[in-house]
C-alpha positions in Angstrom: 114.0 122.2 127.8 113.2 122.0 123.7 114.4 118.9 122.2 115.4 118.7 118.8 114.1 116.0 116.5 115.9 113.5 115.3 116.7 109.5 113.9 118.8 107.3 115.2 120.4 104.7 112.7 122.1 101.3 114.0 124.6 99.6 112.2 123.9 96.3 113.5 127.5 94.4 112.4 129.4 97.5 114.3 127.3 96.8 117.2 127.0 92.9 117.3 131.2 93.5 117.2 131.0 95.6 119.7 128.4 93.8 122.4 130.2 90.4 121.5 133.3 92.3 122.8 131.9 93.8 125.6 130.2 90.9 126.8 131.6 88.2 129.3 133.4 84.8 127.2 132.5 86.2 123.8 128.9 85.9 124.6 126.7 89.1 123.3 125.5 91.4 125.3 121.4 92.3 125.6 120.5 95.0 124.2 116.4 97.1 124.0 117.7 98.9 120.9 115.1 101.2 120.9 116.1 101.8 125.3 119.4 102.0 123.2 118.5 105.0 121.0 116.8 107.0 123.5 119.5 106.9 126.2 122.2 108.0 123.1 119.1 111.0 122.3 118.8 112.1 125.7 122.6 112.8 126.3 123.0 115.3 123.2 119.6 116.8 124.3 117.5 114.9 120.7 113.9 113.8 121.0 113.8 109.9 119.0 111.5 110.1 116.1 112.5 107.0 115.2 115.2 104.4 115.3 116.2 102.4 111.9 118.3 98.8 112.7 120.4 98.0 109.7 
């Protein structure tokens, strides 16, 4: 299988939104944002290079 290269960019106020949402009583969830980045890579067949939290 050849991966293409890529970066992954987080927009860290769409996804605090999002895990506070998601999370049980408005409490965040816990998230390994680079685990994060990889599993997102993986399922459209990308090889991380690097992940940039913004």
């Amino acid at each position: 299988m050849n991966l293409k290269e890529t970066y992954v960019l987080i927009d860290g106020g769409y996804l605090s939104k999002i895990t506070k949402r998601l999370g049980k009583d408005g409490i965040r969830l816990d998230i390994d944002l680079n685990l994060f980045a990889i599993t997102l890579a993986k399922t459209q067949s990308l090889w991380v290079s690097g992940v940039y939290y913004y």
